[in-house]
LOZA-534715 format. One line per 10 residues: number of its first residue (from 1); for each residue x, y, z of C-alpha. Coordinates in steps of 0.02 Angstrom, whole numbers, plus 32768, in hexadecimal, padded with zeros to 4 digits. Layout:
<nodes>
NUM	X/Y/Z | ...
</nodes>
This chain:
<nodes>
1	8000/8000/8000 | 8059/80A5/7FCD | 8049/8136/802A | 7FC5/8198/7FC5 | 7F49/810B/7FEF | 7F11/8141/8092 | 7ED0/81F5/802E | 7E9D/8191/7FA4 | 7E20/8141/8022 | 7DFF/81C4/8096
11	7DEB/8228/8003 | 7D64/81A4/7FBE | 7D0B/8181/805E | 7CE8/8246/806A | 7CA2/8252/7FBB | 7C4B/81AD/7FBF | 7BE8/81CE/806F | 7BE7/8281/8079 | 7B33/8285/80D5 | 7B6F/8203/8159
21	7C0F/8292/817B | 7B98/8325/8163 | 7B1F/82F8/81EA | 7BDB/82BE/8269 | 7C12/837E/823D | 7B78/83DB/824D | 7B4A/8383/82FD | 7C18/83B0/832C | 7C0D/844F/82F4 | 7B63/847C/8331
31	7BAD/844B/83DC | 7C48/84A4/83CB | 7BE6/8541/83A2 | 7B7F/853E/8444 | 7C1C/850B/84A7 | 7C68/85A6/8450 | 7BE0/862A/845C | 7BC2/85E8/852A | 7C81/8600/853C | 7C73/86B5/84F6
41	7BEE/86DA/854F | 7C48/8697/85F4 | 7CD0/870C/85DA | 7C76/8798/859B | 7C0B/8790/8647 | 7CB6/8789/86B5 | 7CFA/8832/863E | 7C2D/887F/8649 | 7C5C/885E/871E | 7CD8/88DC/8727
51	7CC3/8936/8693 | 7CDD/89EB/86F5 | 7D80/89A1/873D | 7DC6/897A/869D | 7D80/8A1A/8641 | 7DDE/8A7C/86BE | 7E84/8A0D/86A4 | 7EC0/8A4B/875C | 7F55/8A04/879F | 7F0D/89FF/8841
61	7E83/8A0A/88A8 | 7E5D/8A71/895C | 7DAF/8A16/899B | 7D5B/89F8/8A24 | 7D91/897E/8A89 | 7D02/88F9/8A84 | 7CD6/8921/89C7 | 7CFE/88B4/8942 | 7C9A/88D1/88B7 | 7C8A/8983/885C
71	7BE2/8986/8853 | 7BCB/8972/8912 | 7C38/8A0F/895D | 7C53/8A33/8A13 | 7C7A/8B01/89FE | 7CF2/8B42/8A62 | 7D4B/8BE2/8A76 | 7DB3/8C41/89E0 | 7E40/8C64/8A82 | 7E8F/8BBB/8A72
81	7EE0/8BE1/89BC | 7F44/8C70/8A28 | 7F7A/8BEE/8AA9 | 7FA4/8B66/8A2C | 7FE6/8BCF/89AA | 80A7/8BB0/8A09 | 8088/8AF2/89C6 | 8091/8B1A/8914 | 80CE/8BDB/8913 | 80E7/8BBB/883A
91	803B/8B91/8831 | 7FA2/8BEA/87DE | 7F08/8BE8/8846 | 7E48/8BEE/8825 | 7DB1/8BF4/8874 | 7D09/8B72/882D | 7C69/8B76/8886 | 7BDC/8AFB/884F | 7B3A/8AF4/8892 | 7A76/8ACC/883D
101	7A0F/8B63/8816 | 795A/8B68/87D2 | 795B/8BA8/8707 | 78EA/8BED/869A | 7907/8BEF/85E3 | 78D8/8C79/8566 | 783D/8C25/8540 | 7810/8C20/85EF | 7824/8B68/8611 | 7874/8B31/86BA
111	78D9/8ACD/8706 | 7975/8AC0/8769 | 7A22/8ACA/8741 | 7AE1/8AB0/8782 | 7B40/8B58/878B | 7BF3/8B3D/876F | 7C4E/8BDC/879C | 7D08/8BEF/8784 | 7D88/8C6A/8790 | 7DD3/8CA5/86E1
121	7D5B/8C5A/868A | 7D62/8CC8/85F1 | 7C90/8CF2/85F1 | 7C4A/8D99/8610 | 7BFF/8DC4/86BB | 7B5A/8DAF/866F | 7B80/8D26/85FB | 7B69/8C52/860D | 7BA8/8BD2/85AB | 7B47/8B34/8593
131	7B81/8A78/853C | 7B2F/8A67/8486 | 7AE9/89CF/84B8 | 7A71/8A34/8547 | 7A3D/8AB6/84CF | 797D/8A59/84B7 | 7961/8A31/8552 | 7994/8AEC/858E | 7922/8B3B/8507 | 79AD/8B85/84CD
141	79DA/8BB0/8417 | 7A48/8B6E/83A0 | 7AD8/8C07/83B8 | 7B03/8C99/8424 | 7AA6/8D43/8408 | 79D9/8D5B/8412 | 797B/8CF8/846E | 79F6/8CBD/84E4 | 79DA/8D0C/8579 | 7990/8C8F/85FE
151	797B/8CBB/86BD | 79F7/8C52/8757 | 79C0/8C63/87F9 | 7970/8D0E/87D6 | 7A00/8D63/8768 | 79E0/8D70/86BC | 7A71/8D43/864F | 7AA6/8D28/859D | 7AF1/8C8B/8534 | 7B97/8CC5/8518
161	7BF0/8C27/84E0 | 7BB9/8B74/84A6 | 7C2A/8AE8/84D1 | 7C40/8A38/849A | 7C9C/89F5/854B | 7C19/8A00/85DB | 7BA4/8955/85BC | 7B5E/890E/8645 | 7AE7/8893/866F | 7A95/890C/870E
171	79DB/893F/8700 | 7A1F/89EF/8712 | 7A7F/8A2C/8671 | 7B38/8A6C/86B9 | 7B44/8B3E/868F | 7BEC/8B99/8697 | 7BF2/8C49/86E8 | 7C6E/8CBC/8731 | 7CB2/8C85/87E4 | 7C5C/8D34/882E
181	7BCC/8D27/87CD | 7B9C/8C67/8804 | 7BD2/8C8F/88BA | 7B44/8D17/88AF | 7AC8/8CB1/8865 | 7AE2/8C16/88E4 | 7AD8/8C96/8965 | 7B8B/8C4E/89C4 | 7BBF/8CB4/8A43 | 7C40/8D34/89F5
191	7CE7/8CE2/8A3C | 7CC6/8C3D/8A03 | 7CD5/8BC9/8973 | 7CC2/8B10/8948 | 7D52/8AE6/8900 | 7E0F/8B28/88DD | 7E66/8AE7/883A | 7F20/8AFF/8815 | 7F9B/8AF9/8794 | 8054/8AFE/87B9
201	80A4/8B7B/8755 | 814A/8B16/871E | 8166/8A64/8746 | 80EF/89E0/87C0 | 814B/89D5/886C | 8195/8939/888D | 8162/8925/8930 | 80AB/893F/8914 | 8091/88BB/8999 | 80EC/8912/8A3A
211	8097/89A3/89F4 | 7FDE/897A/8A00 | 8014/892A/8AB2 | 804B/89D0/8AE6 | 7FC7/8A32/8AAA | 7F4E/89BE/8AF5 | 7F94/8995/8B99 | 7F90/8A5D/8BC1 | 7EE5/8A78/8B63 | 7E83/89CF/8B81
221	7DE3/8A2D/8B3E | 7E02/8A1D/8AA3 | 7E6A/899E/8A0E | 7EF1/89B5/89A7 | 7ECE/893D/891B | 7F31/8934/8868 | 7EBF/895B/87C9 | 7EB4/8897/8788 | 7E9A/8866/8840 | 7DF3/88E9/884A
231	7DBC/88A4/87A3 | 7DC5/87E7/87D3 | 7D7E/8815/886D | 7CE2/8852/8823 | 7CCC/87CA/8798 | 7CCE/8752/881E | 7C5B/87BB/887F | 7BD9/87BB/87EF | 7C0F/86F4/87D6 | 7BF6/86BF/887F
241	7B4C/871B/88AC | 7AF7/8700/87FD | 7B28/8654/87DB | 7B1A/8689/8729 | 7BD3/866B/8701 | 7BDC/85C4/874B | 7B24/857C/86FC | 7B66/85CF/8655 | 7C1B/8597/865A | 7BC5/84DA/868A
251	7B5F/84DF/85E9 | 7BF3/8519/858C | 7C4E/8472/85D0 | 7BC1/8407/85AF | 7BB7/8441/84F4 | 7C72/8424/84E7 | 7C5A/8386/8528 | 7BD9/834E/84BB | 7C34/8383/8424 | 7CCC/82FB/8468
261	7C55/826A/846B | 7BEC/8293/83BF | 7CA7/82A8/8361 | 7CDF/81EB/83C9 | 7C2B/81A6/839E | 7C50/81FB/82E1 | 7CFB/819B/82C5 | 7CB4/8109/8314 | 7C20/80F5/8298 | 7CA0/811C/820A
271	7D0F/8096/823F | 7C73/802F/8251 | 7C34/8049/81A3 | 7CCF/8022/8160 | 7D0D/7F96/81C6 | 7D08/7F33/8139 | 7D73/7F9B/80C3 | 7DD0/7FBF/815F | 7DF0/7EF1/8160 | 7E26/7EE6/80C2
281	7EA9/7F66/80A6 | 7EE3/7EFA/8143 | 7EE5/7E72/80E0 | 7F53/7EAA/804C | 7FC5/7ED3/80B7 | 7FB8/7F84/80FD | 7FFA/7FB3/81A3 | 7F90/7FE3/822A | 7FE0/808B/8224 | 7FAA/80BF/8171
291	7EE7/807D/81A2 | 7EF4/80FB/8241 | 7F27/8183/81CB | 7E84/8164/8176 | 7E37/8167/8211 | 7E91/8206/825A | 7E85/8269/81A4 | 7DC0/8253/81BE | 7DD7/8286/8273 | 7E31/8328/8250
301	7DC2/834C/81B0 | 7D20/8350/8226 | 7D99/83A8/82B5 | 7DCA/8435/823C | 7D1F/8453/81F3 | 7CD8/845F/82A9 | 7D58/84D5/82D7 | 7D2E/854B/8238 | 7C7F/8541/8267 | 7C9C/856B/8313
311	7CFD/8603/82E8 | 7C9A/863D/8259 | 7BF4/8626/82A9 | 7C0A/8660/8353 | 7C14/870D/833A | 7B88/8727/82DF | 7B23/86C5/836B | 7B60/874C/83CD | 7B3D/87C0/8368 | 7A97/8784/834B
321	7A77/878C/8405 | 7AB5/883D/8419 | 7A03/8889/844F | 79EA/8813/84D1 | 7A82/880D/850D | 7AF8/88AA/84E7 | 7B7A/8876/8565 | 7BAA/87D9/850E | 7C52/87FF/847F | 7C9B/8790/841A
331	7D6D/878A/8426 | 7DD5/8721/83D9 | 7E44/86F2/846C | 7D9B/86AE/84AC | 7D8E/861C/8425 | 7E33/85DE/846A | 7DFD/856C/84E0 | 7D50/8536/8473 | 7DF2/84F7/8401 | 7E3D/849B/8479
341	7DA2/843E/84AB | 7D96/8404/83F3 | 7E5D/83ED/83E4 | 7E3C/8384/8480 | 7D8D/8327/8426 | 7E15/8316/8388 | 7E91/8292/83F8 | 7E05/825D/8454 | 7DA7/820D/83C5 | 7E50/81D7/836E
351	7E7F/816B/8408 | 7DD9/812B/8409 | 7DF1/80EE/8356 | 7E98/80A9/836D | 7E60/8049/840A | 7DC0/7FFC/8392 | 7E4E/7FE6/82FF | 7EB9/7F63/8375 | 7E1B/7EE5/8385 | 7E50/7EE0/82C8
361	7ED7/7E56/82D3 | 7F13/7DD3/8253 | 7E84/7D6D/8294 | 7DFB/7DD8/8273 | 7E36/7DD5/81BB | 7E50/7D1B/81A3 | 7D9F/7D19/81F4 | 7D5D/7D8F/818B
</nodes>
């Protein structure tokens, strides 16, 4: 048997029983799709957690010091960035205060919303800014200028900016204001804030660590936390007291694992089908090595095309999804462990087939 005869059969088999593969690749890669899109929506639901946080990029955190979620402040007064301000001397300071406030849109509708305010945050004292994706549900229009002024907690102000960072999966829509102007309308007492966010102005200290111990061995009111260590913080937050990440990062798993078993039970019925070709190439003398190649180019064809489908496909579920859930993005570094699921289907199924190939011995041809 030359080398060429393991495509020459593959390459037959596909052509000859294309339905048999079509229905094995369209069960894979519906599977991998749903594994994919309930992956993407797992991570997009960690990022939609702490998407303030991460808009902000901080290096680090001043907070309360029982709060761990942004969302859930414990205010505290605007003194301590004075007192700690000895820690990090190169660093550049600013105040956020957060807070829900009852809204009414230009149309008159209301509803409630979650003031963001934020020192330097390049809006006018009367202006907002809003995320595209809240712009129906905030009777707001399409762009800035007419018809954009709505009413927060009794101050009328105008849409200033639209942005495309602030999803979130809150009833209340999140709405960026100047630090002075939010502090106003949440009605905090004028020496306070709810958080501090820093940036160093040159490089990270090293000793970050002995740092926050400092800090928080003189000032146990309140936390020094890192910026990736007050974003995890709130993802698990939202993780822990929804559930929602765990029930949707268990379906994700299930799909994934029901794409491993239909590609196994695929190569399984293929080697069944053609047990008896199988049986005779053994007999004329090829090696069980150019048989699994058959077996394993079949294997890596359905593989390859569930893999396309999976990344082709998945992003315009998501998209298709966008007005029900906003929140949810598609990113390609997401799809990298949807990949690995089928990479890992891929050897499952092919040691599955080679374990099934060794009942094939020089018996089982004599006897056939």
């Amino acid at each position: 048997m030359t080398g060429s005869a393991p495509w020459l059969f593959s390459h037959i088999a596909v052509t000859r029983d294309w339905r048999f593969l079509s229905v094995t690749i369209i069960s894979c890669a519906v599977a991998a799709v749903v594994a994919s899109f309930q992956y993407s929506v797992f991570t997009s639901f960690l990022r939609a957690g702490a998407v303030i946080p991460r808009t902000v990029a901080a290096d680090f955190w001043i907070v309360g010091s029982t709060v761990e979620c942004f969302d859930f402040p414990d205010p505290f007064s605007e003194d301590y960035v004075a007192a700690l301000a000895r820690f990090t001397p190169d660093a550049r300071y600013r105040r956020v205060v957060f807070g829900f406030a009852p809204w009414r849109s230009p149309t008159g509708r209301r509803g409630n919303v979650a003031i963001v305010g934020i020192d330097d945050s390049g809006l006018p004292d009367t202006g907002f800014a809003v995320d595209r994706s809240d712009l129906s549900r905030l009777d707001l229009p399409t762009q800035t200028g007419a018809y954009s002024e709505a009413s927060i907690a009794g101050t009328t102000l105008h849409m200033a900016q639209i942005v495309d960072n602030l999803p979130t999966f809150l009833g209340a829509p999140y709405v960026l204001v100047p630090f002075e102007q939010g502090r106003r309308m949440l009605r905090m007492d004028p020496n306070s804030t709810s958080f501090v966010i820093g940036n160093y102005g040159s490089a990270a200290p090293r000793d970050f660590a002995a740092i926050r111990y400092k800090a928080e061995k003189l000032f146990p009111d309140v936390s020094l936390v890192s910026g990736a260590e007050f974003e995890q913080s709130s993802s698990r937050y939202w993780q822990r007291k929804t559930g929602a990440g765990a029930a949707i990062l268990l379906a994700a798993v299930l799909a994934a694992l029901l794409m491993v078993i239909l590609l196994a039970n695929g190569i399984s019925r293929f080697i069944q089908r053609y047990h008896h070709d199988l049986l005779s190439l053994l007999g004329h003398g090829a090696s069980e090595r150019e048989v699994g190649t058959i077996i394993m180019m079949v294997a890596v064809l359905i593989a390859v095309v569930t893999g396309v489908a999976a990344v082709a496909v998945t992003p315009l579920a998501i998209l298709s999804t966008n007005f029900m859930l906003p929140w949810v993005s598609f990113r390609l570094t997401d799809m990298l462990v949807p990949l690995a699921a089928i990479g890992g289907a891929l050897g499952f199924a092919i040691i599955s087939a080679r374990r099934a190939l060794s009942a094939y011995g020089p018996e089982t041809v004599f006897r056939s």
